[in-house]
C-alpha positions in Angstrom: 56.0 72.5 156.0 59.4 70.2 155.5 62.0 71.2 157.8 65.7 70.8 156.5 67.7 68.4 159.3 71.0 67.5 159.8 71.7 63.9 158.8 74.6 61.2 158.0 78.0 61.1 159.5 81.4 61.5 157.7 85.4 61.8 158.6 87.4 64.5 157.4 90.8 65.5 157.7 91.9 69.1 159.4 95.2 70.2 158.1 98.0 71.8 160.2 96.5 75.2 159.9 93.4 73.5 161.1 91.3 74.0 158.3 88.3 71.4 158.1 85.9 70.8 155.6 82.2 70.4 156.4 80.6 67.6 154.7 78.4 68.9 151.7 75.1 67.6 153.5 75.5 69.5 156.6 75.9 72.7 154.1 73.2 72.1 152.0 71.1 71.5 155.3 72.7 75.3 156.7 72.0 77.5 153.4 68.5 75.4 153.4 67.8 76.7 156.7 69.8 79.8 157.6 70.4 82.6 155.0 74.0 82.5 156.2 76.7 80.4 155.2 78.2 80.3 158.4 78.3 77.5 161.4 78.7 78.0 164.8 80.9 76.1 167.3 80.3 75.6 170.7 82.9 73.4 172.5 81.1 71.4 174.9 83.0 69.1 177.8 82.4 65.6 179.7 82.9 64.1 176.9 85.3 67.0 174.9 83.9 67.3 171.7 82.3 70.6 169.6 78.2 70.7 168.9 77.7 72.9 165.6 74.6 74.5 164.5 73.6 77.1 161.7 71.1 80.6 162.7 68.2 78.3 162.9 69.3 76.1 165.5 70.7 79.6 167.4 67.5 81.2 167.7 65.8 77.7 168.8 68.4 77.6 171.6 67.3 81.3 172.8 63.5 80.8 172.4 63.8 77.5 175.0 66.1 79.6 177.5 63.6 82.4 176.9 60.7 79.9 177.6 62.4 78.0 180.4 62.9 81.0 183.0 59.8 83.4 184.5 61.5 87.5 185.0 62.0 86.6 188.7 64.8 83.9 187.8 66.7 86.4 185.7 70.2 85.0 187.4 69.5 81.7 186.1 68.6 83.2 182.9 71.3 84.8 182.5 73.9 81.8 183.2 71.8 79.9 181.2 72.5 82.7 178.4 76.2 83.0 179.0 76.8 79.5 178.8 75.2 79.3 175.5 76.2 82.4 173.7 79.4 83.8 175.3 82.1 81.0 174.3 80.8 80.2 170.8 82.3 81.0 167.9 80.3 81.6 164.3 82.4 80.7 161.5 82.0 81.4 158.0 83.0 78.7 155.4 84.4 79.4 152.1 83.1 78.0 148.7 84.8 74.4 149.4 83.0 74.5 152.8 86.2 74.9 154.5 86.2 76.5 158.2 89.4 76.8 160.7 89.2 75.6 163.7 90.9 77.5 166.4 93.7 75.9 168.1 92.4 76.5 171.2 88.7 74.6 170.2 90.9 72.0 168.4 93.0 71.3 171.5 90.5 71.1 173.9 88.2 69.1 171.6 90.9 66.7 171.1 91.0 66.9 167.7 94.6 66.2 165.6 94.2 65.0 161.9 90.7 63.8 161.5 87.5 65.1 162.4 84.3 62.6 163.1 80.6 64.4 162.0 77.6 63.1 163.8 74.2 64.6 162.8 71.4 65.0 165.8 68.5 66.6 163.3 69.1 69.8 164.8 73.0 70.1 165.2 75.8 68.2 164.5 78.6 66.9 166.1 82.3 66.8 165.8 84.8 64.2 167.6 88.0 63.2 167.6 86.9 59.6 165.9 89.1 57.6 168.6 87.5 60.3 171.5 84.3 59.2 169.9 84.7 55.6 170.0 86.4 55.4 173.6 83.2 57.7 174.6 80.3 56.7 176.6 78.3 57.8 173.4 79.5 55.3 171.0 76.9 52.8 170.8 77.7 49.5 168.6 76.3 51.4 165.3 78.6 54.5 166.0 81.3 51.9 166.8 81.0 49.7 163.6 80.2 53.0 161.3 83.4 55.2 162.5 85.9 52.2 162.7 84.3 51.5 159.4 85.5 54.9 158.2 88.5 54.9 159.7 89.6 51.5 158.3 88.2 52.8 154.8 91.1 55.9 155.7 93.8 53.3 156.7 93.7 54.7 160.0 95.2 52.3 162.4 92.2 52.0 165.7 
């Protein structure tokens, strides 16, 4: 069987009420997968950025924690659990695949006017595109695709 992934990478702008628009891949890649049209974001830190997956990708993540502890490392279980499900936040998008980002999740992501969307098969990423390229995780094709982009925007790098 053919399993829908996440691919491609885009820029998109978030307005001042933060509202973002998910590229039209990454949706098509969701309502393949999930019966929801709704994302969910999990901020992660070290580099600041947000990982975003659809329901598939949500109940992969709890079958590996499920999988990974035995019942007598129930502690470590349940951080492991917390850490994944406690600070996420499932948005749904609207028929233009428009989501808000909180200001909080914007802030601490470091994301202003643009948003950067990486696909890893499973998830996707979003950056701050100059966070992204200052990263440890810009290699040169990341580097020449999202100055590309930016460049393409008249964005000054």
């Amino acid at each position: 069987m053919k399993r829908d992934l996440f691919k491609g990478f885009a820029i998109n702008a978030v307005d001042a009420k933060g509202r973002l628009s998910i590229p039209a891949g990454y949706r098509s890649t969701i309502e393949a997968r999930s019966a929801v049209k709704e994302v969910t974001l999990s901020l992660r830190f070290e580099p600041n950025h947000i990982r975003a997956y659809d329901a598939y990708y949500n109940d992969f993540i709890y079958q590996q924690i499920e999988r990974r502890f035995t019942p007598e490392q129930e502690t470590e279980r349940a951080v492991a659990l917390q850490r994944e499900f406690s600070f996420v936040e499932p948005l749904p998008y609207d028929a233009n695949g428009r989501i808000v980002l909180p200001a909080a999740t914007r802030e601490a992501a470091g994301i202003d006017r643009l948003a950067c969307f990486l696909a890893f098969a499973d998830y996707f990423e979003i950056w701050d595109p100059k966070a992204l390229l200052a990263s440890d995780r810009a290699d040169p094709a990341t580097i020449f695709h999202v100055r590309n982009l930016l460049k393409e925007r008249g964005e000054t790098i």
